[in-house]
Phi, psi and omega in degrees: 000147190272125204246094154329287176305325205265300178330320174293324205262006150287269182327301180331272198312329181298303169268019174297311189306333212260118136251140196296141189274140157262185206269161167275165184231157181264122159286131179281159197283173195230158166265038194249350159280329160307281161345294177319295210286328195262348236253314200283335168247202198265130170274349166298018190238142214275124183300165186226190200299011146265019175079342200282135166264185173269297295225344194262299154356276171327309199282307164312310168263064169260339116346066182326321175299316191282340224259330174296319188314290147013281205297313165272018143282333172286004195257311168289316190304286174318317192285342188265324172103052198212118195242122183308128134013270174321345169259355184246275183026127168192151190245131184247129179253119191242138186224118199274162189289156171310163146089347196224136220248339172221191189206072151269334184230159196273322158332306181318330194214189167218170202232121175228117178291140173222140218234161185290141191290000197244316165270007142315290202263032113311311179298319151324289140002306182272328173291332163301326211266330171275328180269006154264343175294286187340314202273309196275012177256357202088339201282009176250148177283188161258010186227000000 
C-alpha cells in the first residue's frame, strides 16, 4: 500500500536539500567547441537533405573565416531564441525488415530520419554545452 505521508516527508525533505542556484548566463560560442564536437564525428554517416556530409563540414570548417561566420549566426539564432525552418527539414528513409514482402504494418519495415548536417552539429554543440553546465554546476539532484 502507497503511505501518502510518508511520501510528502520525502518529497518535503528533498527540496529542503536544494539550493538555490543563481542564475547563469550563455556564453557565446567559441571555435574550439565547434572544432572538438565536428572533430568526434563519423564521416560514414549518410547525408540528409542538404547534402552535406561531416567530411564537407570538416573541410570547410577548417577555414577560420567560415567557421567564425558559422559561430555568429549560431550565436544570433540563440540571442534571438530562434531555430530556423531549414534546420527542421528532414528526409525520411524507410528500410523493409528482411523477408518481408509488404508495409501493411509500421512492424515491417524501419524509419531512419535523416536531419541537415549543419543543424545536426549545432545541435550537437548546444548539447555538450548544456551537458557540461548541467554537471559542473550541480544542477541534477542526486536523488
Amino acid at each position: 500500500m502507497f503511505n501518502t505521508a510518508l511520501y510528502q516527508q520525502i518529497d518535503t525533505e528533498v527540496f529542503e536539500e536544494i539550493v538555490d542556484k543563481s542564475p547563469s548566463f550563455w556564453v557565446l560560442f567559441s571555435k574550439e567547441e565547434f572544432r572538438s564536437v565536428i572533430a568526434n564525428c563519423n564521416n560514414s554517416s549518410t547525408p540528409g537533405p542538404d547534402k552535406l556530409s561531416w567530411s564537407h563540414l570538416k573541410t570547410v570548417l577548417k577555414y577560420n573565416e567560415c567557421l567564425t561566420n558559422i559561430i555568429n549566426i549560431v550565436n544570433t539564432y540563440i540571442d534571438l531564441g530562434y531555430w530556423p525552418a531549414y534546420f527542421k527539414r528532414s528526409t525520411m528513409i524507410i528500410i523493409p525488415k528482411l523477408n518481408k514482402q509488404s508495409y501493411d504494418s509500421s512492424k515491417l519495415f524501419r524509419l531512419i530520419v535523416l536531419l541537415n548536417m549543419l543543424g545536426k552539429l549545432i545541435e550537437k554543440v548546444i548539447g555538450k554545452r548544456l551537458q557540461f553546465q548541467i554537471a559542473s554546476n550541480d544542477f541534477i539532484h542526486p536523488s
